[in-house]
C-alpha positions in Angstrom: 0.0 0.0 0.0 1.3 3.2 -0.8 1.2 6.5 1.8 -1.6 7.5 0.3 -3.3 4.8 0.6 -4.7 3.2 -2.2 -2.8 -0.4 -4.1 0.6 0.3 -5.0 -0.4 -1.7 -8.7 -4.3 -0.7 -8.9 -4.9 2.8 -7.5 -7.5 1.6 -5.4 -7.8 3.1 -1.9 -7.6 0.5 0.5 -10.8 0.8 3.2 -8.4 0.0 6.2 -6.4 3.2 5.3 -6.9 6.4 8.2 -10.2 4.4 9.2 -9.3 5.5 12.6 -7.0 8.4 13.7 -6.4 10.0 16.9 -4.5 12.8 17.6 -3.3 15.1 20.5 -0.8 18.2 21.0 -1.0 20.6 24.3 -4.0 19.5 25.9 -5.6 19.2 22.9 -6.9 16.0 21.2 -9.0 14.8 17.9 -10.7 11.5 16.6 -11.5 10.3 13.5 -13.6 7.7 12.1 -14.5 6.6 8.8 -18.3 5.3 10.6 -19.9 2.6 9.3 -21.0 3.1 5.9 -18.6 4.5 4.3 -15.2 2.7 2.4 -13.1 5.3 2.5 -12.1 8.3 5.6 -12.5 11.5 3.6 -12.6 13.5 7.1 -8.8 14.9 7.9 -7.7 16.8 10.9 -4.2 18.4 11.7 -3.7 19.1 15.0 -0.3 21.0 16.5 0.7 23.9 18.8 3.3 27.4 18.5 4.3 28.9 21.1 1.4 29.8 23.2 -0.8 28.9 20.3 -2.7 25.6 19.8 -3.6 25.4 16.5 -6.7 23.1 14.7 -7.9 22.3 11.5 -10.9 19.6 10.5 -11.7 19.4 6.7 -14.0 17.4 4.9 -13.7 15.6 1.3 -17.0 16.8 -0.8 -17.9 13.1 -1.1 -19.1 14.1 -5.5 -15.6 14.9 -6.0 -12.8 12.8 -7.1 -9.7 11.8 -4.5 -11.3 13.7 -1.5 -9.6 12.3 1.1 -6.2 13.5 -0.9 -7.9 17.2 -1.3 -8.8 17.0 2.8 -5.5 15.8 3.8 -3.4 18.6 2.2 -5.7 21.3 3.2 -5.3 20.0 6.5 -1.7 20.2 6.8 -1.6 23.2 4.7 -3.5 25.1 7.0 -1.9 23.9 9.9 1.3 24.7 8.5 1.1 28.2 7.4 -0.9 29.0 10.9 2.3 27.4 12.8 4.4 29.5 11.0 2.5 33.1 10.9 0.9 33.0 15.0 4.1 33.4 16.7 5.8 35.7 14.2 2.7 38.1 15.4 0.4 38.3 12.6 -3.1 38.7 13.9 -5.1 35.6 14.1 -7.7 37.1 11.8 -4.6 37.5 8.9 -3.6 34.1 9.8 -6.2 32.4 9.4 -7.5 33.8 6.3 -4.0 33.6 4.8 -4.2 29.5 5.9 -7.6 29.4 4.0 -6.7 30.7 0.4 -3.1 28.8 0.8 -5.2 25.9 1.4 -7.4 26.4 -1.1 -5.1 27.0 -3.8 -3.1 23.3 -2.9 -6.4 21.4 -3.2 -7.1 23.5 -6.3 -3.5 22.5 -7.8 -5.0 18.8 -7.2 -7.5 19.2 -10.0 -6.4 17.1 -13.4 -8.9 18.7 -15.4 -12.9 20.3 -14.4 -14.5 16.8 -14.2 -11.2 15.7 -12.2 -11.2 18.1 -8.8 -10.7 17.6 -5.0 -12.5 19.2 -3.2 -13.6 19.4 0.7 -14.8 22.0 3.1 -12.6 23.5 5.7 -12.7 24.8 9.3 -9.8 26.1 11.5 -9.7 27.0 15.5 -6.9 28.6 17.2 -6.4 29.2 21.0 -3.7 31.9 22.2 -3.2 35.2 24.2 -6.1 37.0 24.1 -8.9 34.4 23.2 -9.8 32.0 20.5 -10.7 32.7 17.5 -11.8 29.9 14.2 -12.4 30.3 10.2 -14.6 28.2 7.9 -15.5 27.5 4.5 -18.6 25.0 3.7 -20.5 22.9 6.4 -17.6 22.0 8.3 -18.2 23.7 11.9 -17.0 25.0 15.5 -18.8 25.2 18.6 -18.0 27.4 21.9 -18.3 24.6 24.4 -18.2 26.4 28.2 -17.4 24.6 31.3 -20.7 27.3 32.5 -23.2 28.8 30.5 -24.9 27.9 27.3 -22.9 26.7 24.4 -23.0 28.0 20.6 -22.3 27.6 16.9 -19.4 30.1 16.0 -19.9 29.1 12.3 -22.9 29.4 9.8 -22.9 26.8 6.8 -21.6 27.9 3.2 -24.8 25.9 1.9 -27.6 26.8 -0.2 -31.4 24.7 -1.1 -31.5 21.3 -0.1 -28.3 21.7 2.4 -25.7 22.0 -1.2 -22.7 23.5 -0.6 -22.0 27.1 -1.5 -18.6 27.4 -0.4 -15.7 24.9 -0.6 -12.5 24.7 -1.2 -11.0 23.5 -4.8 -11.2 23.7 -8.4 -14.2 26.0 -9.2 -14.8 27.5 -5.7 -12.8 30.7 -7.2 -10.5 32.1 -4.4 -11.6 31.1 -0.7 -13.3 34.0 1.5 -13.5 32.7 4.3 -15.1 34.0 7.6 -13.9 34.5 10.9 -15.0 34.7 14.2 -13.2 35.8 17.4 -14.1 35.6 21.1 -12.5 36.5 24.6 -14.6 33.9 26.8 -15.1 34.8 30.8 -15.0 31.3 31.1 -12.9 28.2 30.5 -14.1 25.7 27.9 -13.3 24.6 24.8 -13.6 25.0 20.9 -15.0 21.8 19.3 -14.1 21.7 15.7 -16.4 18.9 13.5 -17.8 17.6 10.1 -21.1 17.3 9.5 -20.7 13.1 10.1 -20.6 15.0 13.6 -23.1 17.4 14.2 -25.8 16.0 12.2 -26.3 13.1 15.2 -27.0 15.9 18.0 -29.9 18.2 18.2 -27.5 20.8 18.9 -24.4 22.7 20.7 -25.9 21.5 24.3 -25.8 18.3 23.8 -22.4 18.2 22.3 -21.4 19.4 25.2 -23.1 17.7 28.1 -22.7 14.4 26.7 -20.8 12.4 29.4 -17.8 11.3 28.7 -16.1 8.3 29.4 -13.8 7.8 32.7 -10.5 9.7 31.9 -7.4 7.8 31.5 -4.2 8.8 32.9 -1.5 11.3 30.3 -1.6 14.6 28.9 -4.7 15.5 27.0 -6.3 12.5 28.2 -9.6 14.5 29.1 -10.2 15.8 25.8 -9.2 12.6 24.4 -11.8 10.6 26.1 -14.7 13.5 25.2 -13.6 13.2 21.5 -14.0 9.6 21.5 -17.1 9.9 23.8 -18.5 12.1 20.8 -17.6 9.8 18.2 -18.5 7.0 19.6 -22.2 8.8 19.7 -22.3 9.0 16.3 -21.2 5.7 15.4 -24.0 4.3 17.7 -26.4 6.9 16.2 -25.4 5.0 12.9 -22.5 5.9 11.5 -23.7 7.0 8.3 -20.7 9.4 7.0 -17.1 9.7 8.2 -16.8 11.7 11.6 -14.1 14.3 12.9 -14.0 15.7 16.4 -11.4 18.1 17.5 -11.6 19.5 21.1 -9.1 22.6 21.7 -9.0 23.7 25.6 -9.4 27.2 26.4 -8.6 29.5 29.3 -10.9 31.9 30.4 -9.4 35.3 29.9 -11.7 38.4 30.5 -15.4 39.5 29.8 -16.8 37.8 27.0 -17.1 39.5 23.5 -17.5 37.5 20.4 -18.3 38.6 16.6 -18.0 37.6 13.4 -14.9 39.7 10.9 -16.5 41.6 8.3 -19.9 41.2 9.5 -19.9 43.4 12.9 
């Protein structure tokens, strides 16, 4: 099998490939599953920290378009990458993460062979630091404000149009990514869940994300968020496991009175 994947001789993808990942970096932590009914784990995650930054990024393959597991992957880490590189060199998080968007975008757009023959996958970023959180997103892919106290909320609106189709992605034909950002100073601790639909559609909404119980923590760093990331997928799976499924859980310090708004649209 090749790193990618699929059959060294054939080019198929091979169904044990990624079909469950977990990650974890500075008290953070991430699972991924490829669910039940589906061959192949489109869903990627990169997950890493900078400095005082901890850095997240969930995309997902548009499941119409070819190779989009390969287009999810390298947004991913491209993302991640560029974010890594541009947060402790002080660019503001807003810069950053727009700047990690359309480099992201244009990798998965290099991808495409030909118009019939593009990647493509939706995108969402979330990065903790000095002064607050703050996350990005393009498509359906989400983040949720997830306090220890007090109600919890969507910080993203879906890039999607009649009949839940996408209206923003990233690849071949989305023309260049704007993506939108949204920042918050929280009063509270908690933490930012970053998910793909395979997620979200399974809970009636952010609430129950976050009071779902999780499972007795195990002992190691990050081992907290670890066991609420599997305690969420592990939801979904039961719910059915219909699509692949992505949690990412970054913690978050409380650091003054709460003020939260979306770039652009304040």
């Amino acid at each position: 099998m090749a790193p990618d994947g699929h059959c060294w001789d054939c080019g198929a993808g091979q169904p044990a490939f990624r079909s469950h990942v977990e990650v974890t970096a500075g008290g953070a932590a991430g699972v991924s599953d490829r669910g039940k009914r589906r061959h192949t784990n489109a869903d990627a995650m990169a997950l890493t920290t900078a400095g005082a930054w901890t850095i997240g990024v969930v995309c997902d393959g548009v499941s119409m378009s070819p190779r989009s597991e390969r287009a999810a992957r390298l947004a991913a880490g491209v993302a991640a990458a560029a974010l890594a590189a541009a947060l402790p060199a002080g660019t503001p998080p807003e810069l950053a993460l727009e700047d990690a968007a359309r480099r992201a975008g244009r990798a998965v757009a290099a991808l495409a062979v030909s118009p019939d023959e593009a990647p493509a996958c939706t995108f969402v970023a979330g990065v903790t630091g000095p002064g607050g959180l703050w996350c990005a997103w393009i498509g359906d892919s989400r983040a949720y404000w997830l306090p220890d106290e007090g109600p919890a909320l969507a910080l993203t609106e879906d890039d999607t149009g009649e009949l839940d189709a996408l209206t923003g992605w990233l690849g071949a034909g989305s023309g260049d990514p704007e993506p939108r950002v949204r920042s918050s100073r929280p009063s509270v601790a908690g933490r930012i869940l970053l998910c793909t639909d395979g997620l979200w559609r399974c809970f009636p909404g952010p609430g129950a994300l976050r009071d779902l119980p999780a499972p007795a923590q195990a002992a190691g760093a990050g081992s907290g968020l670890l066991d609420r990331a599997r305690s969420l997928v592990g939801y979904a799976l039961d719910a059915g496991g219909h699509d692949n499924i992505t949690a990412l859980l970054l913690p978050v310090a409380a650091e003054g009175p709460s003020r939260a708004g979306a770039a652009g649209q304040v």
